[in-house]
C-alpha positions as CSV (number, residue, x, y, z in Angstrom):
1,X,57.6,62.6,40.9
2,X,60.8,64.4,40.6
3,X,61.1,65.4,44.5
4,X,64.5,67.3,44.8
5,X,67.6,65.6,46.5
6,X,69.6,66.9,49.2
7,X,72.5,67.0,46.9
8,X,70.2,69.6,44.4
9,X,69.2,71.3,47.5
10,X,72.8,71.9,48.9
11,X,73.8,73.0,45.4
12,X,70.4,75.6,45.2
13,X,71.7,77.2,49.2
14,X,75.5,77.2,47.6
15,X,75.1,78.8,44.1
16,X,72.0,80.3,44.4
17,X,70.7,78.2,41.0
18,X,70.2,74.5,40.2
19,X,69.7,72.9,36.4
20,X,68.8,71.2,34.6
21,X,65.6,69.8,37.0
22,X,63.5,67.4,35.3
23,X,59.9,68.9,35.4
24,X,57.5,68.0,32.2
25,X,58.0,65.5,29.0
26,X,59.2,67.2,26.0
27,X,55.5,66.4,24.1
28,X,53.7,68.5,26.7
29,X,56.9,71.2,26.3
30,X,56.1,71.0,23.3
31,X,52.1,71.6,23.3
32,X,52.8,74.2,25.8
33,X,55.3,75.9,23.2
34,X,52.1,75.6,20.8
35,X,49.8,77.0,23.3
36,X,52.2,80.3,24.2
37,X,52.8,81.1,21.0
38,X,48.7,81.0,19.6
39,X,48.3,83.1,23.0
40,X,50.1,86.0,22.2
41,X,49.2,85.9,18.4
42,X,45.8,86.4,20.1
43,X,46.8,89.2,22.5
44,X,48.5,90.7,19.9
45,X,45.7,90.6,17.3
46,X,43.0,92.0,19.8
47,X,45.1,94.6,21.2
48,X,45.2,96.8,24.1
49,X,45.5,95.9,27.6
50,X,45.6,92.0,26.3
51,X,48.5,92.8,24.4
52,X,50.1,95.1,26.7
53,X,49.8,92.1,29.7
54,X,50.2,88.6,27.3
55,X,53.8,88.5,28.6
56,X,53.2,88.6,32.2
57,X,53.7,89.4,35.0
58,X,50.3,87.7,35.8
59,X,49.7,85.4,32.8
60,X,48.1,82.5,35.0
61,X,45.1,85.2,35.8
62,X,44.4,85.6,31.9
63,X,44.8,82.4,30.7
64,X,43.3,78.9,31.8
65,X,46.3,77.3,30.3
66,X,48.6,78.9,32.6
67,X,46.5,78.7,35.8
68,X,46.8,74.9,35.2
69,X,50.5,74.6,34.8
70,X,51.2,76.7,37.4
71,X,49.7,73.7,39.2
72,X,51.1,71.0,37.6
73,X,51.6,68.0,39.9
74,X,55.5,67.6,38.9
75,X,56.1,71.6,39.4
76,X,54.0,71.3,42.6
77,X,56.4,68.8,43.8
78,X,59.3,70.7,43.0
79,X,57.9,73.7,44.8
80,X,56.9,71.7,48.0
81,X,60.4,70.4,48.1
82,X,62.1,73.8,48.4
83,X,59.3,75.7,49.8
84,X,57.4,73.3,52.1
85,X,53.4,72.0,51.4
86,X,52.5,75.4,51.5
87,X,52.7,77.4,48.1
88,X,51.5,80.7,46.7
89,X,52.3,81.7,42.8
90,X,53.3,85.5,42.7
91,X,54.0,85.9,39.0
92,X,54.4,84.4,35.8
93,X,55.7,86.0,32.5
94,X,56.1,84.2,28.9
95,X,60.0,84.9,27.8
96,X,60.4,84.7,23.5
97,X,63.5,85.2,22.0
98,X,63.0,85.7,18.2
99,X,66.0,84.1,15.7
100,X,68.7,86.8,15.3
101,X,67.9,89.1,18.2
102,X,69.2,92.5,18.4
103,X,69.7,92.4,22.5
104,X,70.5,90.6,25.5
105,X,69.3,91.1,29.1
106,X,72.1,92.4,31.6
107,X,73.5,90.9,34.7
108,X,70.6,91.6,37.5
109,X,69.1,90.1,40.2
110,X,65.3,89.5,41.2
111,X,64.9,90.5,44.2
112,X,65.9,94.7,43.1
113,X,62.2,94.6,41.8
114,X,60.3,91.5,43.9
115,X,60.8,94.1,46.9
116,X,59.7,90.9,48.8
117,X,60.5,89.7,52.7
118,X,61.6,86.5,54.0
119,X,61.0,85.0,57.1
120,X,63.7,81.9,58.2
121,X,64.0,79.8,55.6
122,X,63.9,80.1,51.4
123,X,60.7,81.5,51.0
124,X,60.7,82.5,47.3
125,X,62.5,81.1,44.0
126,X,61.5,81.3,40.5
127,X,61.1,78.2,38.2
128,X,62.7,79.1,34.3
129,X,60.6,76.1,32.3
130,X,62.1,75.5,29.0
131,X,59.2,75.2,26.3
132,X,62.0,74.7,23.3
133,X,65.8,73.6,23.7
134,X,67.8,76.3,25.6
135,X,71.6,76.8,25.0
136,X,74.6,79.2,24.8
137,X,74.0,80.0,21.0
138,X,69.7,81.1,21.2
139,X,70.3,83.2,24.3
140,X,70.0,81.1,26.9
141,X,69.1,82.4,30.6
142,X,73.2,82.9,32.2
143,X,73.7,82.7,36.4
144,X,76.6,84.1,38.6
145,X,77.4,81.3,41.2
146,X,77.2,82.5,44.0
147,X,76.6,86.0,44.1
148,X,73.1,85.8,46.0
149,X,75.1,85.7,49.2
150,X,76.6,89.1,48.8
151,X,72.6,90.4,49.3
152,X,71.4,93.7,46.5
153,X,74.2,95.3,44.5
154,X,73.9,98.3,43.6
155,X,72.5,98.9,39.9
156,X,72.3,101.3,37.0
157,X,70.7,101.6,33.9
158,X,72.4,99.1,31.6
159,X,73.5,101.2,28.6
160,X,71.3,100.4,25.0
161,X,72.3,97.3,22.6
162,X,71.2,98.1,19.2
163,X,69.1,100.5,20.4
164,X,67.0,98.6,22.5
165,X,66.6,98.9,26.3
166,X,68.0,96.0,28.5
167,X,66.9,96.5,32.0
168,X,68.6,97.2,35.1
169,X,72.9,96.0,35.4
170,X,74.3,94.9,38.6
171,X,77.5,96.2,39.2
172,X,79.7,93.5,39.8
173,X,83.3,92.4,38.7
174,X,82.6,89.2,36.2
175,X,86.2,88.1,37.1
176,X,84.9,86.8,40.9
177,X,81.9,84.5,40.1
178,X,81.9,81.5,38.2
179,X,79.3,82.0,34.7
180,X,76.8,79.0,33.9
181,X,75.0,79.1,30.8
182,X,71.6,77.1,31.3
183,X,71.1,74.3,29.1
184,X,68.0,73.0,28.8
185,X,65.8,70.3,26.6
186,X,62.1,71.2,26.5
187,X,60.5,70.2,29.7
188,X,63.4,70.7,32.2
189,X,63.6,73.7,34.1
190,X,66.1,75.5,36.1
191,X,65.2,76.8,39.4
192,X,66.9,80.6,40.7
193,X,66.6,82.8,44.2
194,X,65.8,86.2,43.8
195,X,69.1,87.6,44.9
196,X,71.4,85.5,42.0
197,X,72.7,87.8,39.8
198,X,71.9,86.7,36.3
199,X,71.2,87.5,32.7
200,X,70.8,86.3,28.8
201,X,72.3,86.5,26.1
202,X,71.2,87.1,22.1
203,X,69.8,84.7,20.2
204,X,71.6,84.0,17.0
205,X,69.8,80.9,15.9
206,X,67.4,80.6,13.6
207,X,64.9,79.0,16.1
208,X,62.6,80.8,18.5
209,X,63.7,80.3,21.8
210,X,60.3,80.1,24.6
211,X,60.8,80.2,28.1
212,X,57.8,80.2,30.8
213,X,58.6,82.0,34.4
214,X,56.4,81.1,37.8
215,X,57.8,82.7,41.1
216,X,56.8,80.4,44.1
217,X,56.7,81.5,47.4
218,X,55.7,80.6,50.9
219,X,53.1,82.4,52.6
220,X,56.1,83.5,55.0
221,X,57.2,85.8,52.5
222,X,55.3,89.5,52.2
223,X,55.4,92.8,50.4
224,X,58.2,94.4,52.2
225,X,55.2,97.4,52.2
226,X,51.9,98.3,50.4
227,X,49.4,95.7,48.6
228,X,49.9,92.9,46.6
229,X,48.3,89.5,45.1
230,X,48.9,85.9,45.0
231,X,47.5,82.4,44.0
232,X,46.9,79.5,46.7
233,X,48.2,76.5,44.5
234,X,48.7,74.1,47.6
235,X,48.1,73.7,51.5
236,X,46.8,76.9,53.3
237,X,47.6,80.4,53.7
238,X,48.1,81.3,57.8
239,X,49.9,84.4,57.2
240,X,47.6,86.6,55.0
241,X,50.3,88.4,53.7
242,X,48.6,88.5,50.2
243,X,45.6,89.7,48.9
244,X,44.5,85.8,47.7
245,X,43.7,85.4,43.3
246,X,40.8,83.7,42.2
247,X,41.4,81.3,39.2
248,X,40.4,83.0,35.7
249,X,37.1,81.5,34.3
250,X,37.7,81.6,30.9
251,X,40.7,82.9,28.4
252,X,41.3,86.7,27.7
253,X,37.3,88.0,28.4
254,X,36.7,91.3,29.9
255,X,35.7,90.0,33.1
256,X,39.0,88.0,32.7
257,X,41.0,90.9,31.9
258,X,39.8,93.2,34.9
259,X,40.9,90.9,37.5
260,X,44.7,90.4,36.2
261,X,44.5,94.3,35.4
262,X,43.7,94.9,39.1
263,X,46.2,92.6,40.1
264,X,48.5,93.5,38.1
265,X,47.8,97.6,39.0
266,X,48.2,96.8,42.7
267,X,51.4,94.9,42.0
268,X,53.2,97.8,40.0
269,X,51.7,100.6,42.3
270,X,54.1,98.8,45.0
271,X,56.7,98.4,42.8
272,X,57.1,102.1,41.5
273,X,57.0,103.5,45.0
274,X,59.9,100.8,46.0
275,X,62.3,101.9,42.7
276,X,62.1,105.7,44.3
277,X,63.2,104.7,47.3
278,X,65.7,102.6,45.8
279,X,66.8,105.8,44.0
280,X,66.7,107.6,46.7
281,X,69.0,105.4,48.5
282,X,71.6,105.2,46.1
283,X,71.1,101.2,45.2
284,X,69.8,102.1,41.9
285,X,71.9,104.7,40.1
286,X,70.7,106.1,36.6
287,X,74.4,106.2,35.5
């Protein structure tokens, strides 16, 4: 089971990242690559909220498929070795980059819109599974070394690419942090705390690049305020910081769908009242 070393776990407290972390074999990669794809061809042909939440941020609560990797035995491993035997999923969110993209995703960090409290140790990280080969040249996911121990940078809108939107842009000088691209074969991961600034680039292959995103945390960690949701995938939950997720009982249904729509709802109710107070504050500026 690939239980992290001390060495990996120095180098996750010192750059705020490790990779590449061996997780799954490339053939189930690659059936899981299958499986994404056919899932959002199906969102997308039966429309609506299905479509609108295929991507995330809850996919394990629509889809069987991801309910059981989120508890996968090697990720589960990985997670109890940074986290401890207790483990809650938060989110997960499908990441396609299409051959020839038109954008990239600016330099941000997580933890601007986890809005998420720690108590003592790590108590949240996000696992970035590749599903195909990740480099450089398709748009690969890009970290900052280091920067997660300067806490949240201020951020603004990140101005348009081609006319497309791409998220929130710490303001940082690039000249004072080291950049990693994150190379990946199908079935390694990398593994990221929420305050490392990071980003992507375009994808000028011709291959479609498929990424799949699970935030782990430890029941320590809570909403800094309101409600929100979260998966038991090992041990117990003693805190009760989270409203606890059941596991979906079958793909996409409507029964299916109104649970992660809840979720998801209560989630992004949270969210929206944290961004105005971030505005109000001055830590995210529209310019």
């Amino acid at each position: 089971m690939p239980t992290l070393t001390q060495r990996q776990l120095d180098g996750f407290h010192e750059d705020g990242f490790i990779f590449p972390v061996e997780a799954l074999t490339e053939n189930e990669a690659g059936g899981l690559r299958d499986t994404v794809l056919q899932h959002l061809a199906d969102c997308r042909r039966r429309g609506g909220a299905r479509a609108a939440l295929a991507f995330g941020p809850k996919v394990h609560l629509l889809a069987r498929w991801a309910h059981r990797l989120v508890r996968h035995p090697a990720l589960l491993e990985i997670a109890e070795s940074m986290l401890g035997p207790d483990i809650l999923v938060w989110g997960t969110q499908i990441f396609v980059k299409e051959p020839h993209g038109s954008t990239d995703l600016a330099w941000h960090q997580d933890a601007l819109t986890y809005d998420l409290d720690a108590e003592g140790r790590l108590a949240a990280f996000r696992v970035w599974l590749a599903l195909t080969h990740t480099t450089a040249e398709n748009g690969t996911m890009r970290f900052a070394a280091g920067t997660h121990r300067d806490g949240i940078h201020t951020h603004r809108r990140a101005p348009e690419l081609n006319g497309m939107l791409r998220g929130d842009e710490a303001v940082l000088d690039e000249t004072e942090f080291v950049r990693h691209d994150v190379v990946l074969r199908p079935g390694q991961c990398s593994l990221h705390d929420m305050l490392v600034v990071h980003g992507s680039g375009l994808n000028r292959t011709e291959e479609t690049r498929v990424t799949f995103a699970i935030d782990y945390l430890a029941p320590s960690a809570r909403p800094s305020s309101g409600q929100d949701s979260a998966l038991l995938v090992q041990g117990e939950d003693t805190h009760g910081h989270f409203v606890l997720e059941e596991a979906p009982k079958d793909d996409l249904s409507d029964e299916t769908l109104a649970r992660c729509s809840d979720a998801v709802r209560m989630r992004m109710a949270r969210l929206q009242a944290m961004e105005e107070e971030r505005k109000k504050s001055g830590v995210l500026t529209h310019g």
